[in-house]
N, C-alpha and C positions, 0 to 999 in steps of 0.2 A: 117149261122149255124142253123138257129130256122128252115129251110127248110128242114134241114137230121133232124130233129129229129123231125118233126110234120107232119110224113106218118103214114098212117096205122098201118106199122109194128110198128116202135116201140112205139108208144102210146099204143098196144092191150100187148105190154112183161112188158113196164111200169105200166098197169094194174095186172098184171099176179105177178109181184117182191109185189105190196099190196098185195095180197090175198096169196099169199106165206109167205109172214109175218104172214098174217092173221091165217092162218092155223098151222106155227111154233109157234105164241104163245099162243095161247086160250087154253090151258094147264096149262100156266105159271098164276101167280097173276093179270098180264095184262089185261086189258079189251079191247082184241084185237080188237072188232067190231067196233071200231072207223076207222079202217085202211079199213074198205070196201068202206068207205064213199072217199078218192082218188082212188080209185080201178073203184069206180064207173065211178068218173068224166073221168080218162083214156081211159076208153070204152065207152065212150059217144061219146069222141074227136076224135077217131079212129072210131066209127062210120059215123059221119059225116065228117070227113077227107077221107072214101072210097065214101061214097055216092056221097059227091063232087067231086072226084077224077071220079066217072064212071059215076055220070048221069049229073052232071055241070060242064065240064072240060074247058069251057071256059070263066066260070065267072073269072074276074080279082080281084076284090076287093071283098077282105073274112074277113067280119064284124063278123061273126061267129067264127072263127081261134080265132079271140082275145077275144071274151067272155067266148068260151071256155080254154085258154090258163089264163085269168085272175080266172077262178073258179079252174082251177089244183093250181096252186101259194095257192089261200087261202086255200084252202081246204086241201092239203100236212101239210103244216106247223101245222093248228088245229087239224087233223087226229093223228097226229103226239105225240103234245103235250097233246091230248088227253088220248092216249093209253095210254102215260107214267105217266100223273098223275093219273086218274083213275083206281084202285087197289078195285080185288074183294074183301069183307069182310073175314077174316079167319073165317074158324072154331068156332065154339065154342067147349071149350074139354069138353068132359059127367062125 
């Protein structure tokens, strides 16, 4: 299962759903810029998931996969609980 879903493609759309977030709430009270921080690590993973995939396609053991794989886990969850706690200041009324 972790094999369809740690290619390129969907790791660079699982980037794309953060910064969609990102972009639907920096409007709202939200302090969305948390959410670029899995957006990032996404396209990190997808970068070096193509790189590997066209310039090292015969390395077998990918020590990499799982560092990267372990920094999307922590980083979703605090991106996350970030956004939601962190609330910009209101207004002050004149």
């Amino acid at each position: 299962m972790i094999e369809v879903l740690y290619q390129p493609l969907p790791l660079v759309l699982g980037g794309f759903i953060f910064v969609a977030l990102f972009l639907a709430l920096r409007r709202t009270r939200l302090r969305s810029e948390h959410l670029l921080a899995p957006a990032v690590s996404w396209f990190l993973a997808a970068l070096d998931e193509w790189y590997m995939l066209t310039y090292e396609p015969q390395i077998n053991i990918r020590i990499d996969a799982l560092l990267f794989m372990a920094a999307i886990v922590i980083v979703i969850p605090v991106g996350i609980l970030l956004t939601v706690l962190h609330r910009r200041p209101s207004p002050l009324p004149s």
